[in-house]
Steps between C-alpha positions, in 0.01 A plus 500: 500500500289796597718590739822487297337673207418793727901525683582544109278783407595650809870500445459564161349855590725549798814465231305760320440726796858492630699698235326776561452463861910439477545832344308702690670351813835627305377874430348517891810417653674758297351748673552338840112433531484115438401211794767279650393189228530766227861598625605137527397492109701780382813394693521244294561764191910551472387833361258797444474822386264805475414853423325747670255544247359316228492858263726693416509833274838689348733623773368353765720295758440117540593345814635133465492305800567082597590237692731158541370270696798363693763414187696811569841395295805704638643729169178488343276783369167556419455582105209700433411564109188679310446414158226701297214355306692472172771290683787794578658521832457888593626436851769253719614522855700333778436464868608311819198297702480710891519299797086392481608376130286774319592724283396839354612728222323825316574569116259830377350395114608699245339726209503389208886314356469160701183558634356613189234189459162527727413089615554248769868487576699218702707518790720262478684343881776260467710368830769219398283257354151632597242661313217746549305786332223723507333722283358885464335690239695854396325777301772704332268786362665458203248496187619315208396651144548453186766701286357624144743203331540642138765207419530194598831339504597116480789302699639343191788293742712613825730734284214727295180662547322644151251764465296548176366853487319607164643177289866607608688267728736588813724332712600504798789278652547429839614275760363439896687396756231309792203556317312404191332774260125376431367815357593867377322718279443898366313748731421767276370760773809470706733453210656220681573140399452261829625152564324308731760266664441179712801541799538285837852680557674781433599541142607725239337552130682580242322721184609593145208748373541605158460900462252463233247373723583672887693804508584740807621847499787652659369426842488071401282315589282437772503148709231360708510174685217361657337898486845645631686712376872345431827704520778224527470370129773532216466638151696483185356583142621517169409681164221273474416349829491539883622203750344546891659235742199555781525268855200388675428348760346183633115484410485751261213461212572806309758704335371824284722732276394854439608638181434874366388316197327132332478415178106430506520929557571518116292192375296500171204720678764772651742512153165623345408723747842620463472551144199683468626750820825555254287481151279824681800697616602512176182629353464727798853635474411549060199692570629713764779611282273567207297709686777748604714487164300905378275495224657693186 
């Protein structure tokens, strides 16, 4: 019995020892370091992949390299894909397998759009019906802060979006083709009203703004996507509103619209101010005229 109880703990903590053992084998022979039993382990993985680093910051290249072990299927490619923290695929390639059944390919990390999220993305392999990933963290330099919200606006249903500014109510219709709007509201610093958008593909939005609450001058208005300026969106406006038809692309989080003017400019606080600047011109202009109308 004493014997028997002792075979048990020690294959009980030789099951626990032999994940880890298993992977390390797996990262050793990746870089061509690992022993002959260590080989024989990871020959028996279809496929693997790695980087050449496990950090990466924004621009920087990131070289993808793998192997099949023996299941080379004639016609088939290697599909590589890197999805971002939040889920969005910011990259995809293609390649053929070389004659040693590795393969190799270099994509550089972009600033900001795609890349615009700092975390631990996923590289995705994928060879007929095997599997295999690996992971790297990417800084993307890009600090996030907070825009001085002076509205809030509410996603009444897929067809409307209302903003209440000083007890008055505005609407704004739209419509969003491969994407779903989950937030917009007034930034009063930037006059701009900004949608954020949840896209996995490309898409186009679709915006009726209402000229008493965004206006533009004679230059229109000013698009951003994603922190980018926009140039290939349409625009057609009325006596009382202003419809933008703006694409984006796949991944984008945020659409703003830069105005020359918001309604929170002439809220309760700045009608006042506004009426006491006009209120003193007046009693500036009276007295100035009294005082060079000649005494008699």
């Amino acid at each position: 019995m004493k014997i028997a109880y002792v075979a048990i703990v020690g294959f009980l903590v030789l099951s626990l020892a032999m994940p880890q053992v298993f992977a390390d084998s797996i990262e050793n022979c990746k870089t061509n370091v690992c022993t002959a039993e260590e080989l024989a382990a990871f020959k028996l993985l279809p496929l693997t992949v790695s980087t050449d680093k496990a950090n990466y910051d924004a621009g920087d290249s990131i070289i993808i390299s793998g192997i099949l072990q023996d299941n080379i299927t004639p016609g088939y490619q290697v599909a590589l894909m890197v999805v971002s923290p939040i889920g969005n695929i910011v990259s995809i390639a293609q390649l053929s397998p070389d004659s040693d059944n590795k393969f190799t390919e270099t994509i550089r990390s972009g600033e900001g759009g795609l890349w615009k999220e700092s975390g631990t993305y996923t590289i995705e392999a994928k060879y007929n019906n095997m599997k295999a990933d690996v992971k790297f963290d990417f800084d993307s330099g890009i600090i996030k802060s907070s825009p001085s919200v002076a509205a809030q606006a509410t996603i009444d249903d897929e067809e409307n979006i209302t903003v209440a500014v000083d007890g008055e109510i505005f609407s704004v219709k739209y419509s969003i083709e491969n994407g779903t709007v989950t937030a917009a509201y007034i930034d009063v610093e930037t006059k701009s009203l900004i949608i954020v958008i949840d896209s996995l593909d490309d898409g186009v939005i679709t915006l009726t703004l209402p000229n008493s609450l965004i206006t533009s001058d004679e230059y229109g208005y000013f698009i951003l996507v994603d922190g980018e300026e926009a140039d290939n969106y349409d625009e057609s406006s009325t006596s009382s509103s202003t419809t933008l038809t703006i694409p984006f692309g796949a991944g984008t989080g945020e659409i703003e619209i830069i105005g020359s003017w918001v309604v929170p400019e002439f809220g309760a606080i700045a009608g006042l101010v506004l009426a006491v600047a006009i209120i003193s011109i007046i009693v500036l202009s009276a007295k100035t005229r009294m005082n060079i109308i000649p005494k008699i």
